[in-house]
N, CA, C and O of each residue as an XYZ file, in Angstrom:
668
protein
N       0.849     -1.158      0.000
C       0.000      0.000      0.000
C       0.904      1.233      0.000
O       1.820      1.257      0.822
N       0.741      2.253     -0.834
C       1.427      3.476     -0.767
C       0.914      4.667      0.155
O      -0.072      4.620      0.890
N       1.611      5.538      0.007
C       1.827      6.505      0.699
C       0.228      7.253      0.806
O      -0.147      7.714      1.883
N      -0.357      7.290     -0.024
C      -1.446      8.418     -0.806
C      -2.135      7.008      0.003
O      -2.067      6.799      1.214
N      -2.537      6.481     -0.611
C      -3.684      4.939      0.081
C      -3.300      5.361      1.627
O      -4.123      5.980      2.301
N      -2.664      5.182      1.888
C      -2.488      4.765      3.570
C      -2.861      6.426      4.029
O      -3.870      6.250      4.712
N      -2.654      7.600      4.026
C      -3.441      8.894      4.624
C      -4.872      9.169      3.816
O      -5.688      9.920      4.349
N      -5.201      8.508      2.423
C      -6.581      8.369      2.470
C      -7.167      7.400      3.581
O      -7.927      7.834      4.447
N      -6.810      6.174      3.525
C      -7.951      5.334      4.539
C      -7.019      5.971      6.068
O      -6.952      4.896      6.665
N      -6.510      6.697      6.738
C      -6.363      7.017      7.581
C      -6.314      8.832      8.366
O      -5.517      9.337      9.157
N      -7.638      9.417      7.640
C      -7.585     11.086      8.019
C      -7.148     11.579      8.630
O      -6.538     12.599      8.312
N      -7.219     11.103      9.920
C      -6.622     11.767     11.586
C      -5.335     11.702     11.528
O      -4.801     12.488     12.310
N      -4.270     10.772     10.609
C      -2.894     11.144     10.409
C      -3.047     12.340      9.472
O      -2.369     13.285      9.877
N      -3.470     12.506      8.768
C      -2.978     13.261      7.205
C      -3.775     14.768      8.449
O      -3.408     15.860      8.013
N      -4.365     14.864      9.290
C      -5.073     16.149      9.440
C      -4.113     16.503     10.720
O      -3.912     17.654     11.107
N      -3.610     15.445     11.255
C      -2.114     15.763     12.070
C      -0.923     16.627     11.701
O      -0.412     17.660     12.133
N      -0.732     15.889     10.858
C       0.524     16.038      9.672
C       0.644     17.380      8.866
O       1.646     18.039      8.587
N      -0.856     17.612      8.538
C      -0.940     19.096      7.896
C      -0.728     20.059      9.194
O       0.032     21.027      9.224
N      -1.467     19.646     10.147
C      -1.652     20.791     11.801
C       0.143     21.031     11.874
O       0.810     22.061     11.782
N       0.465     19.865     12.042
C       2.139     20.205     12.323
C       3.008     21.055     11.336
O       3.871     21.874     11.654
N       2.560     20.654      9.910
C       3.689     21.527      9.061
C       2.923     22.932      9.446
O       3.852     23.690      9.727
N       1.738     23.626      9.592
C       1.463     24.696      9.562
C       1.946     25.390     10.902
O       2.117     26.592     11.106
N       2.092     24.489     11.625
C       2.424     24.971     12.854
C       4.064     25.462     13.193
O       4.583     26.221     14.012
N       4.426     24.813     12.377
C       6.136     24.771     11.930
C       6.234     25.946     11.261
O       7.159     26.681     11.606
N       5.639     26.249     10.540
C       5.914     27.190      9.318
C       5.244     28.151      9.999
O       6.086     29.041      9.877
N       4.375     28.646     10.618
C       3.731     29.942     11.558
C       5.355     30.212     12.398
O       5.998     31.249     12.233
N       5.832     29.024     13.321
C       6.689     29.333     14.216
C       8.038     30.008     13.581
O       8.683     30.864     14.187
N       8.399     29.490     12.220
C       9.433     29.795     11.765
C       9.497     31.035     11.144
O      10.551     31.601     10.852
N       7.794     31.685     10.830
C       7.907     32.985     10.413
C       7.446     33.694     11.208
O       7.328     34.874     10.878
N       6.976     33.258     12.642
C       7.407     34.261     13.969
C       8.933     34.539     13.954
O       9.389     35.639     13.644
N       9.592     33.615     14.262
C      10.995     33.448     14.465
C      11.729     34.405     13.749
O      12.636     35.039     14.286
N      11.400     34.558     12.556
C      12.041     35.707     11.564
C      11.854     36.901     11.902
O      12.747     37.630     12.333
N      10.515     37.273     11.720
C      10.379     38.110     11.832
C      10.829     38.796     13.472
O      10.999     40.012     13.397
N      10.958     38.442     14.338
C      11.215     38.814     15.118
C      12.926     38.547     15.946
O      13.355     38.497     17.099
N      13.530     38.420     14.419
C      15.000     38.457     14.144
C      15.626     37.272     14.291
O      16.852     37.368     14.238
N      15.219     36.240     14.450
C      15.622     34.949     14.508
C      16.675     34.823     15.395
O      17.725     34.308     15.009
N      16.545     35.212     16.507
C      17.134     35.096     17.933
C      18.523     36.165     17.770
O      19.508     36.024     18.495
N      18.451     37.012     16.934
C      19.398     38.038     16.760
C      18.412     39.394     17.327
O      17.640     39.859     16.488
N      18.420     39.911     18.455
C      17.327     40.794     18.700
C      18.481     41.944     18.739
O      19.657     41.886     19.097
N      17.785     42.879     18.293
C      18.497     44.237     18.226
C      18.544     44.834     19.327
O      17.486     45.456     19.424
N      19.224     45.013     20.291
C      19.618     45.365     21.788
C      19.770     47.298     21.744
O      20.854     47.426     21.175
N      19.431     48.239     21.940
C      19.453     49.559     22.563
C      20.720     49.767     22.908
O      21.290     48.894     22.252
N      21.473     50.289     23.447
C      22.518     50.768     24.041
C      22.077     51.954     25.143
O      21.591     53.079     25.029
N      22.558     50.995     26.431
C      22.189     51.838     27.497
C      23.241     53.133     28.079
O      22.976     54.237     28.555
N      24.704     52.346     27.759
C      25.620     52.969     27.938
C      26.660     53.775     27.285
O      26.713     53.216     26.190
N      27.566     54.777     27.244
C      28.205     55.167     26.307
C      29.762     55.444     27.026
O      29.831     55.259     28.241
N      30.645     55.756     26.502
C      31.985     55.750     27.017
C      32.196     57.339     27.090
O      31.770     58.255     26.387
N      32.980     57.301     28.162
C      33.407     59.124     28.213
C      34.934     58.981     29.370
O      35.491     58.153     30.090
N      35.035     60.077     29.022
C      36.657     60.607     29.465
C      36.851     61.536     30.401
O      36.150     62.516     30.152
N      37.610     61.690     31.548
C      38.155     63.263     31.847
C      39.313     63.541     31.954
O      39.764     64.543     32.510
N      40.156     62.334     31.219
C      41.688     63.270     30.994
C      42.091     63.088     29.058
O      43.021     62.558     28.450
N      41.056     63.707     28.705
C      41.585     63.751     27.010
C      41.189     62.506     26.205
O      41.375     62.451     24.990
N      40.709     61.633     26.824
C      41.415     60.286     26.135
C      42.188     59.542     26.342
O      42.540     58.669     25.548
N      42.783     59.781     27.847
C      43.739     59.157     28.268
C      43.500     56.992     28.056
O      44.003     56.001     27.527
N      41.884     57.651     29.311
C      41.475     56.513     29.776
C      40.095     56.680     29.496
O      39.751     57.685     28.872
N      39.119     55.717     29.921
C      37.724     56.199     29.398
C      37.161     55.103     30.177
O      37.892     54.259     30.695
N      35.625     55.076     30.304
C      34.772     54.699     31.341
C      33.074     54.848     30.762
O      32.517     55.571     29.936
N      32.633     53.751     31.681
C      31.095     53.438     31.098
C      30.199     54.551     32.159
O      30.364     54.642     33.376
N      29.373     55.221     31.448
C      28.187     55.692     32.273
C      26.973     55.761     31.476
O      26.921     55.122     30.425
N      26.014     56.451     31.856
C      24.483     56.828     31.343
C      24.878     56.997     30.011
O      25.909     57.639     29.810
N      24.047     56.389     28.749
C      23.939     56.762     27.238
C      23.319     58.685     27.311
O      23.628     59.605     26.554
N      22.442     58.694     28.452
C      21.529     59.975     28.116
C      22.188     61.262     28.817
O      21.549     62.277     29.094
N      23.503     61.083     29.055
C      23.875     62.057     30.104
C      24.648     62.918     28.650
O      25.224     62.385     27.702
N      24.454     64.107     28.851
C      24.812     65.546     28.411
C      26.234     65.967     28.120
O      26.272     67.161     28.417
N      27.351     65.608     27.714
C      28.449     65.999     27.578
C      28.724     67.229     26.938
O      28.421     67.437     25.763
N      29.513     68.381     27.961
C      30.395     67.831     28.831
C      29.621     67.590     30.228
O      28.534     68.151     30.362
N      30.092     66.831     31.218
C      29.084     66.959     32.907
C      30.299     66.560     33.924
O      31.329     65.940     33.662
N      29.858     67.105     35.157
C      30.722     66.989     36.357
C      30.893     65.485     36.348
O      29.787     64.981     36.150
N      31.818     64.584     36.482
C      32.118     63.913     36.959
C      33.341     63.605     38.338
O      34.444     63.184     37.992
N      33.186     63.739     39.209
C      34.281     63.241     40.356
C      35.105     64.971     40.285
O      36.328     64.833     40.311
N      34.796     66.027     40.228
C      35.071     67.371     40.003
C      36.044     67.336     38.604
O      36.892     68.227     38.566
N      36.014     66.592     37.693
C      36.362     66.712     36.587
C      35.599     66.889     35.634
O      34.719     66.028     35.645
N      35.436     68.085     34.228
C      35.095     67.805     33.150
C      34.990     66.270     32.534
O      35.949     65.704     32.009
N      33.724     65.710     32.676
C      33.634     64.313     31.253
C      32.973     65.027     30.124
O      32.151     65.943     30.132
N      33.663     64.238     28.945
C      33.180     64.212     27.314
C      33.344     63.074     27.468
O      33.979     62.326     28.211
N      32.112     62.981     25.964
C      31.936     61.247     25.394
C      33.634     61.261     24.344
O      34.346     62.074     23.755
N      33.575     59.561     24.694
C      34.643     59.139     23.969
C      34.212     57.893     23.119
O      33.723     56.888     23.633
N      34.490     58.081     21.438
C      33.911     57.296     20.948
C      35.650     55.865     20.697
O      36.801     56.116     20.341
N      35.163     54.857     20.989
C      35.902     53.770     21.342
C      36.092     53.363     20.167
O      35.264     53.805     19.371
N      37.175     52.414     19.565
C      37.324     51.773     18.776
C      38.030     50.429     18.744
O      38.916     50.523     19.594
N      38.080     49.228     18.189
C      39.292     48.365     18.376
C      40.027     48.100     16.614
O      39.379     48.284     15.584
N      41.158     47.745     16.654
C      41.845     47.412     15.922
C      41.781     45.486     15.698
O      41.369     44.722     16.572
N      42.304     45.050     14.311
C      42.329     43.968     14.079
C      43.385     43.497     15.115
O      43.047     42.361     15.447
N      44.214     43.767     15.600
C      45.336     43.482     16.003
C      44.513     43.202     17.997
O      45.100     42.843     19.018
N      43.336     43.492     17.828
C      42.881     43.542     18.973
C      43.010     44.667     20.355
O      42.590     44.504     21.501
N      43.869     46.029     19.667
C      44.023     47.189     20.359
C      42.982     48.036     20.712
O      42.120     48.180     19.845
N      42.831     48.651     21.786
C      41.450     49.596     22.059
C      41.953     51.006     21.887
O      43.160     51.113     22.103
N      41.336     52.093     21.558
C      41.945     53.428     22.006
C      40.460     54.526     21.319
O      39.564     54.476     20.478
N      40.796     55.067     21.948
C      39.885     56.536     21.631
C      40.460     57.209     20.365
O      41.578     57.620     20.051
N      39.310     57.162     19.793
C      39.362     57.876     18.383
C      39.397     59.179     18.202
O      40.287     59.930     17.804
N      37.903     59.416     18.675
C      38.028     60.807     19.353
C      36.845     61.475     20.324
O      36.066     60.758     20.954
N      36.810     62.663     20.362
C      35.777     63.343     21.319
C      34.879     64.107     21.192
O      35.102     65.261     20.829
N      33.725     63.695     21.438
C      32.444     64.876     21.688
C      31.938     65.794     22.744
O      32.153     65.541     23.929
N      31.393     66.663     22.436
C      31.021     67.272     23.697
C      29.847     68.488     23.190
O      30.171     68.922     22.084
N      28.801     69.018     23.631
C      28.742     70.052     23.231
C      28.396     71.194     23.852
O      28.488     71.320     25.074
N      27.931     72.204     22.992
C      28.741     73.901     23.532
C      27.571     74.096     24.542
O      26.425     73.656     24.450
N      28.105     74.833     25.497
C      26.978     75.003     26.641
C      25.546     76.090     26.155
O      24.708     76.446     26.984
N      25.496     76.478     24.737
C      24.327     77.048     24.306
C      23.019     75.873     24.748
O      22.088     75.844     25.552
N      23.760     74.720     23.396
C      23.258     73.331     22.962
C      22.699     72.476     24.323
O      21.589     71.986     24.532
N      23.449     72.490     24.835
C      23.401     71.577     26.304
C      22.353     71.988     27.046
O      21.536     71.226     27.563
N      22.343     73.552     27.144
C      21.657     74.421     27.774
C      19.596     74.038     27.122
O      18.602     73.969     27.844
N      19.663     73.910     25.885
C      18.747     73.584     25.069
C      18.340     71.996     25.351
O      17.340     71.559     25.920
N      18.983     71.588     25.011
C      18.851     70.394     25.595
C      18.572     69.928     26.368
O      17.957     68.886     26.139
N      18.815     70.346     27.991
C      18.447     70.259     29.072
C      16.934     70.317     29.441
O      16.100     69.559     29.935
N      17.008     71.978     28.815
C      15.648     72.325     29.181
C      14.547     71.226     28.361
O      13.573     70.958     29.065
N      14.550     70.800     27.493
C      13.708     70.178     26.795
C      13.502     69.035     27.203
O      12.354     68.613     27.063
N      14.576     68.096     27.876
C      14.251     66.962     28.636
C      13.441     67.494     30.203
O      12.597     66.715     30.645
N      13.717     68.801     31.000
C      13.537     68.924     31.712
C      11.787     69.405     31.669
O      11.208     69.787     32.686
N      11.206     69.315     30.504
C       9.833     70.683     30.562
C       9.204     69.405     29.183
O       9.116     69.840     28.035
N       8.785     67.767     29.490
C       8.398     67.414     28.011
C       7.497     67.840     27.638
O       7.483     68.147     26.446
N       6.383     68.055     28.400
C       5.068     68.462     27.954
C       5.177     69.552     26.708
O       4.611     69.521     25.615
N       6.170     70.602     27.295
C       6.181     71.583     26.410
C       7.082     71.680     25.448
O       7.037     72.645     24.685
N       8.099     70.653     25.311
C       8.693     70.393     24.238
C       9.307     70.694     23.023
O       9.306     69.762     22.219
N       9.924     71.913     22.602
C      10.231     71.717     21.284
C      11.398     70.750     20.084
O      12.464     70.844     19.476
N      10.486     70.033     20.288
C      11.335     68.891     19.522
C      12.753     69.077     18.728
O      13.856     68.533     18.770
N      12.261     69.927     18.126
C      13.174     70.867     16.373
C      14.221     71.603     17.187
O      15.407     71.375     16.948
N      13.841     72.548     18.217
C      14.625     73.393     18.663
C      16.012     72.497     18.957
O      17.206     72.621     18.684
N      15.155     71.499     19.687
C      16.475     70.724     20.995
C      17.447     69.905     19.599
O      18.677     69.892     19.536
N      16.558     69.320     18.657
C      17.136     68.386     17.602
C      18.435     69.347     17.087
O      19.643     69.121     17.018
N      17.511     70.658     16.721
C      18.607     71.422     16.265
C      20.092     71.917     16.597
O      21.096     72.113     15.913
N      19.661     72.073     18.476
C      21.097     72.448     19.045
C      21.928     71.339     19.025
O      23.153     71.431     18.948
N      20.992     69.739     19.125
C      22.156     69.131     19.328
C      22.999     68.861     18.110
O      24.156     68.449     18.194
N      22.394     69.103     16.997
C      23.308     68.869     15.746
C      23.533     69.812     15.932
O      23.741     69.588     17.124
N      23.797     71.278     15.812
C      24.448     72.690     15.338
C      25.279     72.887     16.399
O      26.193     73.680     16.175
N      25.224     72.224     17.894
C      26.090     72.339     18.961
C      26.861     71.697     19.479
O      27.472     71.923     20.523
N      26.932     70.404     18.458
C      27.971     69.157     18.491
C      29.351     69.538     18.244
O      29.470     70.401     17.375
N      30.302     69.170     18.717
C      31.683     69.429     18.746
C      32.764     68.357     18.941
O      32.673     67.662     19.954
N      33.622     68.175     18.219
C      34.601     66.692     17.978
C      35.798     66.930     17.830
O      36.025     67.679     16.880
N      36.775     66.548     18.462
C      38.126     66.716     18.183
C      38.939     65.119     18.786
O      38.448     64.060     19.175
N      40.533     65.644     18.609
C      41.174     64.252     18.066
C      41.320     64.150     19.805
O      41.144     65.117     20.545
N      41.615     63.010     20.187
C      42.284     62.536     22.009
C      43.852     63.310     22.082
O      44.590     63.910     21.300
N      43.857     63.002     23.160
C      45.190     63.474     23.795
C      45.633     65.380     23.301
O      46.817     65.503     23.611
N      45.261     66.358     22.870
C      45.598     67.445     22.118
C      45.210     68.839     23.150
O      45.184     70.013     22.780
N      44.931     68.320     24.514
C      44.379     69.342     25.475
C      43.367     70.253     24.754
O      43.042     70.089     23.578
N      42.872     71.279     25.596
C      41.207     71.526     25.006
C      41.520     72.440     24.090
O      40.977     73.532     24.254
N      42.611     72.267     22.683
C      42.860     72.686     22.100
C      42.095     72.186     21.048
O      41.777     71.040     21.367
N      41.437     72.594     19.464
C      41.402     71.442     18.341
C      39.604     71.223     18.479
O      39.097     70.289     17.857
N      39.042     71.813     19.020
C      37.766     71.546     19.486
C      36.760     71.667     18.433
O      35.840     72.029     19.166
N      36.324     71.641     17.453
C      35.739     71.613     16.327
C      33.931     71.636     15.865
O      33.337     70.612     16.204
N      33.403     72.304     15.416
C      31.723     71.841     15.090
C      31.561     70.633     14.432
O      32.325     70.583     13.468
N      30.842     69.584     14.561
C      30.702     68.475     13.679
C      30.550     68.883     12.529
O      31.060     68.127     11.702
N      30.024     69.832     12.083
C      29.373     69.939     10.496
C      30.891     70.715     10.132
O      30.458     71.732      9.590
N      31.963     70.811     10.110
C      32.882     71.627      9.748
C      33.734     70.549      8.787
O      33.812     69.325      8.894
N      34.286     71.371      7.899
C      35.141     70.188      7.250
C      36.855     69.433      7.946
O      37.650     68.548      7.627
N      36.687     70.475      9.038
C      38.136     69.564      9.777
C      37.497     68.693     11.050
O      38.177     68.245     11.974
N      36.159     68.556     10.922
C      35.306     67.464     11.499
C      35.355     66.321     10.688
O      35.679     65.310     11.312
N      35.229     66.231     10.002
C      35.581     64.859      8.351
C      36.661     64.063      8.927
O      36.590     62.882      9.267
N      38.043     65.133      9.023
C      39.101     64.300      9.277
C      39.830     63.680     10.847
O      40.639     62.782     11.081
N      39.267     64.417     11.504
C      38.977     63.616     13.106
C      38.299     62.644     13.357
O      38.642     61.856     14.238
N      37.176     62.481     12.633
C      35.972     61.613     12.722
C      36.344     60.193     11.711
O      35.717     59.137     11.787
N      37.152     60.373     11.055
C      37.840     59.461      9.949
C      39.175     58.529     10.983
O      40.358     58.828     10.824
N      38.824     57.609     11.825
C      39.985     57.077     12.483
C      40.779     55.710     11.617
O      40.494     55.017     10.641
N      41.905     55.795     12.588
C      42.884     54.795     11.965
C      43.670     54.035     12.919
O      44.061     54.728     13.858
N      43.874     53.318     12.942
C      44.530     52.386     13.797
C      45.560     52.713     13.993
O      46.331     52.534     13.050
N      46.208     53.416     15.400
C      47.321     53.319     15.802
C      48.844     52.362     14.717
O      49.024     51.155     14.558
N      49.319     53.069     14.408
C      50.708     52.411     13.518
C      50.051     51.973     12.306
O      50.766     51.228     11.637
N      48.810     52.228     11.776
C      48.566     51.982     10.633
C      48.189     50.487     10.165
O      48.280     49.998     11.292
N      47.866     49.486      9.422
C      47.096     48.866      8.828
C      46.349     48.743      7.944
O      45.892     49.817      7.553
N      45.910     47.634      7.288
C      45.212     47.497      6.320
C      43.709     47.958      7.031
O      43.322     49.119      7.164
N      43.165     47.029      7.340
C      41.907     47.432      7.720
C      41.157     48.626      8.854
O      41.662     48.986      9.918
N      39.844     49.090      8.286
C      39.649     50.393      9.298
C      39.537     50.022     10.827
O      39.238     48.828     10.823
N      39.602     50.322     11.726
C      39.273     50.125     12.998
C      37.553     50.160     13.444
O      36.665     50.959     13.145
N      37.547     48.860     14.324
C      35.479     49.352     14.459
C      35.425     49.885     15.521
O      36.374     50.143     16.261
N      34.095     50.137     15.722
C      33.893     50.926     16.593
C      33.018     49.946     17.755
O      32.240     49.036     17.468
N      33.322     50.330     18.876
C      33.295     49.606     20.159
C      31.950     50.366     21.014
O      31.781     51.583     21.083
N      30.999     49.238     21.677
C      30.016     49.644     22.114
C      29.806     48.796     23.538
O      29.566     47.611     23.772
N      30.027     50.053     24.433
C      29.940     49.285     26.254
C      28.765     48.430     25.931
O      28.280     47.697     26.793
């Protein structure tokens, strides 16, 4: 008796058999869609500095740079590693106490909110320069000697670019 004969004279297999593949195939396009156990994680934390770039350290993603830390100036420090498996600071953000000032208030007052305003200072009040150069070199992001700070390279050079590192 074949295959086709034997789930005709037997329904309750063949109505099994269908329940299961559909059930398989629902689960597997849950599974996708909801990244197939690769879930896209937030970033709670961000790296920042208070001697240049010396050294650098995890705190709040939402905290305001520059801010008191331990009576030192912190700026964010954006991290990187090398193939070679080296870490170092690329470089630094911070922005101008107009921006910050804007910023503040807008987290501090949501109801009243201006979205655009705060969006605006923080792009027009962003500021980036290279590590180690004292608070010399301090730059607007949108400037064109922002391009080439923001463009890192691996200590002693290499083929490949350096990535970028996330606490």
């Amino acid at each position: 008796m074949g295959v086709r004969e034997t789930l005709n004279k037997q329904p309750a297999i063949t109505t099994g058999a269908t329940i299961g593949i559909i059930v398989l195939a629902l689960g597997f396009i849950i599974w996708q869609v909801m990244g197939g156990g690769n879930h896209i994680q937030i970033p709670t934390k961000a790296y920042y500095t208070t001697d240049d770039g010396a050294s650098y350290y995890k705190d709040d993603i939402n905290l305001i740079a520059p801010y008191d830390y331990g009576g030192k100036q912190a700026v964010k420090a954006d991290v990187f590693k090398c193939a070679s498996g080296s870490e170092f600071v690329g470089y630094l953000e911070r922005y101008t106490a107009d921006a910050k000032k804007v910023i503040e208030d807008s987290r501090k007052n949501p109801g009243t909110e201006d979205f655009g305003k705060a969006a605006e200072a923080a792009s027009r009040g962003l500021e980036v320069k290279a590590p180690l150069t004292g608070d010399t070199g301090w730059v607007k992001n949108y400037a064109a000697a922002a391009s080439k700070i923001i463009t890192v390279h691996c200590p002693g050079g290499g083929d490949q670019p350096p990535e970028p590192i996330l606490p």
